[in-house]
C-alpha positions as CSV (number, residue, x, y, z in Angstrom):
1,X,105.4,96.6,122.5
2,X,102.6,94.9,124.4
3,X,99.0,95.4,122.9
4,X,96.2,93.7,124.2
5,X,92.6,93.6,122.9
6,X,89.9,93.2,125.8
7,X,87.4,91.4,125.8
8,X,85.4,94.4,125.9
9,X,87.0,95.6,123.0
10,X,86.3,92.2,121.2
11,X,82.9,92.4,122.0
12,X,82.5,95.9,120.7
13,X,84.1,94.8,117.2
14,X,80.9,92.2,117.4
15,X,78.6,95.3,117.5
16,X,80.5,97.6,114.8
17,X,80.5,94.6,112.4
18,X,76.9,93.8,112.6
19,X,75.9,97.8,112.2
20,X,78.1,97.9,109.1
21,X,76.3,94.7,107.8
22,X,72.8,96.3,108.5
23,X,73.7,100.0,106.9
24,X,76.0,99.2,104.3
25,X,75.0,98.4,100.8
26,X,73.7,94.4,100.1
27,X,77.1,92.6,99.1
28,X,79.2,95.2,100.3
29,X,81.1,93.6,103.2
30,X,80.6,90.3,101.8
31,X,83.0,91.4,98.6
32,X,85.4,93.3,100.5
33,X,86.2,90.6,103.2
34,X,86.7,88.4,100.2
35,X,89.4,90.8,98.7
36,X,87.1,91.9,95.9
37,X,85.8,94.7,94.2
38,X,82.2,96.4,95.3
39,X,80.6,97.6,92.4
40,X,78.1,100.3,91.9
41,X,76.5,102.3,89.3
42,X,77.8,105.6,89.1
43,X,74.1,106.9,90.5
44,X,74.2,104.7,93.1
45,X,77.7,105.5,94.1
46,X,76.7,109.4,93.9
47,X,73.5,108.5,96.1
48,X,75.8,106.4,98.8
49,X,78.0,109.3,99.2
50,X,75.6,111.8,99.6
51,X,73.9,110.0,102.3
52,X,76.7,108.1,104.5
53,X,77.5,111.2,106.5
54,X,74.1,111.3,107.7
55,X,74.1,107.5,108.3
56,X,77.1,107.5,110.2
57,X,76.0,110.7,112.3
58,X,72.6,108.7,112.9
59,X,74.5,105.8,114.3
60,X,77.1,107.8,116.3
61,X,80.4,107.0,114.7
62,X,81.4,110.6,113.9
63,X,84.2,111.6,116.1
64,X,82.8,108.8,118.4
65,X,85.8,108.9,120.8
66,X,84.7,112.7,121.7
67,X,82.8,113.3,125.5
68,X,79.5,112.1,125.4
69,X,78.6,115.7,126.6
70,X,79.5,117.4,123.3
71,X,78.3,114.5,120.9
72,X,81.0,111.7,120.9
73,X,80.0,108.1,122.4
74,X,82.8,108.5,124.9
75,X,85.2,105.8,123.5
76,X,88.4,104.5,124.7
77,X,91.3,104.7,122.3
78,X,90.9,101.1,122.3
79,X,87.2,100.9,121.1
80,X,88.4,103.8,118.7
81,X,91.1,101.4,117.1
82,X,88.5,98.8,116.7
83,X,86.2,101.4,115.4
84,X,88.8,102.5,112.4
85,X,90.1,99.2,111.7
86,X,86.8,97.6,111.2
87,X,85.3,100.5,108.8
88,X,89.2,99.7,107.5
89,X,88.3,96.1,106.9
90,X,85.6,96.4,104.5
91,X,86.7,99.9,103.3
92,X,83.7,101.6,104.7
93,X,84.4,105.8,104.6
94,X,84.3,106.9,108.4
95,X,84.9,110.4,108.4
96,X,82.4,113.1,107.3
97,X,84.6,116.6,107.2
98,X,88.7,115.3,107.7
99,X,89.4,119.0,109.0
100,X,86.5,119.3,111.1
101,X,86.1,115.6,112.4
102,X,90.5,115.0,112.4
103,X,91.8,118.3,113.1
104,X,90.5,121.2,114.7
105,X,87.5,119.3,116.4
106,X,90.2,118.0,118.5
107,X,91.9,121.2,118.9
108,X,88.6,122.7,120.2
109,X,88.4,119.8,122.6
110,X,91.7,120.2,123.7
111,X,92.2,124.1,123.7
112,X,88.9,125.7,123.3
113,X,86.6,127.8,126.1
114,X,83.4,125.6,127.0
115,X,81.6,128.6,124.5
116,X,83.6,127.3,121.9
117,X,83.1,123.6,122.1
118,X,78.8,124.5,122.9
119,X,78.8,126.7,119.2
120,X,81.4,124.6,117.1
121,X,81.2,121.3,117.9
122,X,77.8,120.4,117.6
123,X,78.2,122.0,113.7
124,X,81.3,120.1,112.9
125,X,79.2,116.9,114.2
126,X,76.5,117.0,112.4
127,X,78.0,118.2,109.0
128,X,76.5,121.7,108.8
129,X,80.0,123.5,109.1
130,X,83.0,122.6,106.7
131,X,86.5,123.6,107.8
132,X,89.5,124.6,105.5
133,X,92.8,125.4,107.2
134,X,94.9,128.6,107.0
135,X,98.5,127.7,107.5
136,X,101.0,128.2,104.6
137,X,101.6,131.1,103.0
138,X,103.8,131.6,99.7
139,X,106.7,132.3,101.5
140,X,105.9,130.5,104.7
141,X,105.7,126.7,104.2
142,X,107.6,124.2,105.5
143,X,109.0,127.4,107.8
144,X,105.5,128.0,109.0
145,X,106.8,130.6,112.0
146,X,107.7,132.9,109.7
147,X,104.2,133.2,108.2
148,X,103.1,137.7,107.5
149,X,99.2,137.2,108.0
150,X,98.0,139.9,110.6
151,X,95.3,140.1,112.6
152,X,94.8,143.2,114.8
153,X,92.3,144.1,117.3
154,X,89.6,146.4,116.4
155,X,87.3,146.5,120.0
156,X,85.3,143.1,119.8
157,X,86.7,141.6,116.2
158,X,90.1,141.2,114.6
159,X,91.2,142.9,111.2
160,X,92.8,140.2,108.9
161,X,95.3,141.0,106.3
162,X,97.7,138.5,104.4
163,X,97.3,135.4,101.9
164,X,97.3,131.5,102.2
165,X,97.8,129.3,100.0
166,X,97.6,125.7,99.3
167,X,94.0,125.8,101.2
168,X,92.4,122.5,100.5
169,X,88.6,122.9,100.1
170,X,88.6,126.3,100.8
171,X,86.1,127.0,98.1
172,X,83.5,124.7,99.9
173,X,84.6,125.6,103.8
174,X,82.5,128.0,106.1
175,X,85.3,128.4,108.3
176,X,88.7,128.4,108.3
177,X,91.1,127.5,111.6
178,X,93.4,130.3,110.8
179,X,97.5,131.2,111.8
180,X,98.1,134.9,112.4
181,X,100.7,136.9,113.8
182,X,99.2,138.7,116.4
183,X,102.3,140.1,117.6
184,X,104.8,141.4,115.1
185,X,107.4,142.6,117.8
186,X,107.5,139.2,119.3
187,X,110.1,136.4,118.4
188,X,108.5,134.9,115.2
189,X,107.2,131.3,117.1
190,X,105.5,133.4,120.6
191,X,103.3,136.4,118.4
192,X,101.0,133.9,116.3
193,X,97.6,133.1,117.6
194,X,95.0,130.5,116.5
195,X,91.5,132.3,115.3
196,X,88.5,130.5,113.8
197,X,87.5,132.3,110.9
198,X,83.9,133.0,109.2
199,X,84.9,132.7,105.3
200,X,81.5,133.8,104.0
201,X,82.3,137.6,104.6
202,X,83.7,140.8,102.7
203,X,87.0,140.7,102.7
204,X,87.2,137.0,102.2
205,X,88.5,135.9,98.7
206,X,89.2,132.1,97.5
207,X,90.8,131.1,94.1
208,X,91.3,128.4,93.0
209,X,94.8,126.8,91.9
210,X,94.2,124.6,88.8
211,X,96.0,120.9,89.0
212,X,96.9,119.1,85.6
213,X,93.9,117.3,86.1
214,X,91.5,120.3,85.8
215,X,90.5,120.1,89.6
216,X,90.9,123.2,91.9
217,X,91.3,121.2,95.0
218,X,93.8,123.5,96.4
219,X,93.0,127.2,96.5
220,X,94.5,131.0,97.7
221,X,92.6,132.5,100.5
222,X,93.1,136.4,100.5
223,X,91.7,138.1,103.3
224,X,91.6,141.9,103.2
225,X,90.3,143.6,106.2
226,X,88.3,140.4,106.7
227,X,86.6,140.3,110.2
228,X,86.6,137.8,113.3
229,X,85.3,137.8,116.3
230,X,87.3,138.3,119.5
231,X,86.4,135.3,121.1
232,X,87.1,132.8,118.3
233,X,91.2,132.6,119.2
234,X,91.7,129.1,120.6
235,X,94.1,128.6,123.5
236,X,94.5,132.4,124.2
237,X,96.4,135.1,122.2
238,X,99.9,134.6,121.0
239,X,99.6,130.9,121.6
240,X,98.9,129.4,119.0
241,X,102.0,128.1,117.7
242,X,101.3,125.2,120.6
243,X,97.9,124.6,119.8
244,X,98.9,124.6,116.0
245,X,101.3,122.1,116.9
246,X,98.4,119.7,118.8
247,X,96.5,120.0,115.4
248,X,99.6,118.7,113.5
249,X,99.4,116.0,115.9
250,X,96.2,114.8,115.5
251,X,96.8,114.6,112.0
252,X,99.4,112.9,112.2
253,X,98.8,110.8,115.3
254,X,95.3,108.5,113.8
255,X,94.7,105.3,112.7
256,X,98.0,103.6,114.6
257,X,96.6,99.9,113.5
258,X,95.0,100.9,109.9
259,X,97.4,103.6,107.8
260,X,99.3,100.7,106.5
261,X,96.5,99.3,104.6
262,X,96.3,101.3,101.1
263,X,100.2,100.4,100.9
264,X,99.4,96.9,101.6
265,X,96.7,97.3,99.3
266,X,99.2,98.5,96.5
267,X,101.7,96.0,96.9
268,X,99.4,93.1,96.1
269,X,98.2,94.7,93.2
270,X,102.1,95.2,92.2
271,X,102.7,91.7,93.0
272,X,99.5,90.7,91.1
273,X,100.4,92.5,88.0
274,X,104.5,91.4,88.4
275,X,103.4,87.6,88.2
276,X,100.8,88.1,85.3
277,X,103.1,90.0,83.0
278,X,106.2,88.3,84.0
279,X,108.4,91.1,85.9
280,X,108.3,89.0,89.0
281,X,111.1,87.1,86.9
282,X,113.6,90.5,87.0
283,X,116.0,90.0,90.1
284,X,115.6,93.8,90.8
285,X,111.7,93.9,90.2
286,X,112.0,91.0,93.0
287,X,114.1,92.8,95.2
288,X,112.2,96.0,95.6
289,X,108.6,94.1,95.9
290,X,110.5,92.7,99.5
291,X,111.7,96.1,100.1
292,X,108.4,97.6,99.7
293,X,106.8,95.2,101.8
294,X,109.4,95.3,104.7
295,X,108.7,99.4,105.1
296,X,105.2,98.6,105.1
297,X,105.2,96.2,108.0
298,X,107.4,98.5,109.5
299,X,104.7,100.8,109.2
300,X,102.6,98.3,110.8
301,X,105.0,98.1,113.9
302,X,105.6,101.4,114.4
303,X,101.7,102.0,114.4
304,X,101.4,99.5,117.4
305,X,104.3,100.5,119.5
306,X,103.1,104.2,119.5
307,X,99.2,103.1,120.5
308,X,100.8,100.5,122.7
309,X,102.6,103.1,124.6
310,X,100.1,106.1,124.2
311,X,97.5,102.8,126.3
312,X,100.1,102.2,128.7
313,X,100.4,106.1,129.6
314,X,104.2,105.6,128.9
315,X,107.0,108.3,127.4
316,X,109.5,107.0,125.0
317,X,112.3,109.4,123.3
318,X,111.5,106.9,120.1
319,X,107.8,107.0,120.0
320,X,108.1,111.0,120.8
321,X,109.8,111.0,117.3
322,X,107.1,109.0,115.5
323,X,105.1,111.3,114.9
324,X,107.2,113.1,112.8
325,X,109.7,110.3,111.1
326,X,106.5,108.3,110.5
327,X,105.5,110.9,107.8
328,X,108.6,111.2,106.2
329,X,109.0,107.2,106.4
330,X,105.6,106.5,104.2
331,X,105.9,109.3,102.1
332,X,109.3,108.2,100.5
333,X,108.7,104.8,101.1
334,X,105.5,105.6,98.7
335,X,106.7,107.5,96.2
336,X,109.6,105.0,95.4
337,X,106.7,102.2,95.6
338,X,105.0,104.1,92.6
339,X,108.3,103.9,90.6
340,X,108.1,100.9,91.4
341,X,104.6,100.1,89.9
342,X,105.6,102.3,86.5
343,X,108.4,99.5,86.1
344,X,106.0,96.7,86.9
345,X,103.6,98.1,84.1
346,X,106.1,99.6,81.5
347,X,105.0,101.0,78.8
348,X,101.6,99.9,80.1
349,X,102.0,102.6,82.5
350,X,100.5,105.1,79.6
351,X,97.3,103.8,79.6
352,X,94.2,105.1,80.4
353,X,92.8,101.3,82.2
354,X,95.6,100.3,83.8
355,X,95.4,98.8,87.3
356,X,91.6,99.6,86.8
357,X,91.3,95.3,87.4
358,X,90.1,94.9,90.9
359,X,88.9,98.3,91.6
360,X,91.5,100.3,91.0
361,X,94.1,102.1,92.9
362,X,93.1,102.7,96.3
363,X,94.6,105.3,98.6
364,X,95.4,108.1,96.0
365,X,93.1,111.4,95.1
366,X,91.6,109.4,91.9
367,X,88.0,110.2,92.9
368,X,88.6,113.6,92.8
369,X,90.3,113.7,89.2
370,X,88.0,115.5,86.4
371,X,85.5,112.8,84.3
372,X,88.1,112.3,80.9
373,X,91.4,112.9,82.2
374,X,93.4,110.6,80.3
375,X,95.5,109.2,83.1
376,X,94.8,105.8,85.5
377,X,94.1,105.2,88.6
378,X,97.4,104.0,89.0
379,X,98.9,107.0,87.3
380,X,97.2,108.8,89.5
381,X,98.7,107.6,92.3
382,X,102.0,108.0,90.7
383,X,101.4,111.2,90.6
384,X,100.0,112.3,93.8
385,X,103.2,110.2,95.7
386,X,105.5,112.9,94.6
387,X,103.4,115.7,96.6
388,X,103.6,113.6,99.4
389,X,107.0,114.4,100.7
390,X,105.7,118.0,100.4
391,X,102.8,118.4,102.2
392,X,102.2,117.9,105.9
393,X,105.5,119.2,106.3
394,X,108.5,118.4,103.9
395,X,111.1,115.1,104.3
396,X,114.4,118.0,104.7
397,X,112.6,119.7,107.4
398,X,111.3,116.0,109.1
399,X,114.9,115.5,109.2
400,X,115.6,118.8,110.8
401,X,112.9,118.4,113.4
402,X,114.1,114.8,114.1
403,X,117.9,116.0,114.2
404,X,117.3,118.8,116.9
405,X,114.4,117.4,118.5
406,X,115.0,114.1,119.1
407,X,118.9,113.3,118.2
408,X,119.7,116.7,120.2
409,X,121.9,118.3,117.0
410,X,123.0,121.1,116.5
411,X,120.4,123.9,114.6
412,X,120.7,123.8,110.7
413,X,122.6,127.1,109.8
414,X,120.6,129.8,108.9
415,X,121.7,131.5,105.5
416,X,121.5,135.0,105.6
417,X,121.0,137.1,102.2
């Protein structure tokens, strides 16, 4: 691992850090780079978010690594790591739509006919197209090539038939970056294409899946007969299982040098709360803080040698794995940490103000819980660990993928009924 910061990137970190001090709420940086809390009134809060997005498209942060012909700045993955780990350092939100700016932006960049990146792009820049994606299926999850959704040409549009499931914001989303099987007499990975998919239409129905909290994050998308135009498959038909695959990578790939902060985060609040109420005394309550803490410089490590590498234009069998292992590392290594913080609280655990010292719980889906659920922040987080090794791809098939990808095993059995 050999990482270097320019002076050019230096001096860029100059620039970022002043526009944050000049857009950002009086007191707001100052708190944050002393480790504290940033209060708001709730109005003001809802006022902030409402208007950031535009702020940050005003100042040219969104997807600021993109061309400069199609509305990026044109920044090196350098100035792009300085970019997310100074918004990092005072917890500043960078991203406007995570499926639009994260992952199929990307893929349009990377796949898509100049058409495509002149109509979408522009939209997905400026906010006035959200994005939902259309992978799973009910029985197609974690085995994703196996997914039934059709889509059949009808002279200049597709018909789409089938379900998805597990579609976050697809109640909000104007278009959904959508799997199909194109193909049904190919081998199940070669006959799926990749279509961009208007979800205000006939044909189009989303319903939402209820969580414990009373939020409908996650939804069903049914599409009979639904309608999409020929030109909106990305990367050309029956392809798409490779260009699905460069979307999973850019959403797994970002913020090398930042996506160990919310667990470092967590850990000092755990070892805030161990030392007040006395667990830090219990060998074992000792012994897992350290554990905790190795994974997450670990974390830290692995994030530099892959951007170390990816800079130096190098291939590494390892770093080829990271991708991958790197998700299934954090998410167990987080879910055990949230034991962790129910044994730090005990009985404690059950109520509704705990760990709401400081802030609260950062990193978890707590902002999106409905007003009176009677859980904490910290609860919250518990909670939302244990989907973690689910979505994105579960731990048993990460250790499949690593196994036969990587480690050159032999294929998992296949069971037949």
């Amino acid at each position: 691992m050999d990482l270097t910061y320019t002076p050019e990137a230096e001096a860029f970190r100059v620039e970022i850090r002043a526009w944050l001090r000049e857009h950002l709420p009086t007191g707001w940086c100052e708190a944050h780079e002393a480790g504290e809390a940033f209060d708001m009134p709730p109005l003001e809060r809802t006022a902030f978010n409402e208007g950031w997005p535009a702020i940050l498209y005003g100042g040219g942060w969104i997807c600021a690594t993109w061309p400069k012909e199609y509305g990026g700045k044109g920044l090196s993955t350098m100035e792009g790591v300085v970019l997310a780990e100074e918004f990092a350092r005072v917890k500043a939100p960078l991203r406007a739509d995570f499926f639009g700016d994260t992952l199929v932006g990307p893929t349009i960049l990377q796949w898509g006919t100049e058409e495509q990146k002149q109509d979408f792009l522009p939209r997905i820049l400026n906010g006035s197209m959200r994005w939902c994606q259309g992978f799973s299926e009910p029985n197609s999850g974690s085995d994703l090539a196996s997914l039934k959704t059709s889509a059949v040409l009808d002279g200049d549009e597709w018909i789409i038939n089938g379900q998805k499931v597990w579609t976050t914001g697809g109640h909000h989303a104007d278009y959904c970056f959508l799997l199909t099987r194109t193909d049904p007499d190919s081998p199940k990975h070669k006959g799926i294409s990749y279509l961009l998919v208007p979800m205000h239409q006939p044909g189009v129905e989303v319903r939402g899946i209820t969580q414990p909290d009373g939020t409908a994050e996650f939804c069903e998308v049914f599409f009979t007969d639904a309608r999409c135009p020929k030109d909106n498959v990305v990367g050309g038909v029956n392809n798409g299982w490779k260009v699905a695959n460069s979307t999973l990578a850019f959403e797994r790939g970002m913020s090398a040098t930042t996506g160990y902060r919310r667990f470092e985060e967590e850990y000092k609040l755990m070892l805030a709360t161990a030392q007040e109420n006395g667990a830090i005394h219990e060998p074992g309550i000792r012994q897992r803080l350290m554990e905790f803490y190795t994974k997450i410089t670990i974390l830290r490590v692995n994030g530099l040698r892959s951007l170390s590498t990816a800079l130096a234009g190098q291939k590494d069998p390892g770093i080829a794995a990271l991708g991958v292992s790197n998700k299934m590392f954090w998410s167990e290594m987080h879910k055990a940490a949230m034991e962790l913080a129910l044994d730090i609280h005990g009985a404690a655990s059950m109520l509704v103000d705990t760990g709401s010292a400081g802030g609260g719980w950062p990193g978890t889906a707590r902002e999106q819980r409905r007003p009176g659920y009677p859980v904490s922040s910290m609860m919250s987080a518990f909670f939302f660990s244990r989907s973690e090794t689910i979505w994105g791809g579960t731990s048993q098939i990460q250790r499949n993928i690593v196994g036969e990808r990587v480690l050159g095993l032999p294929k998992e059995p296949q069971i037949l009924s």
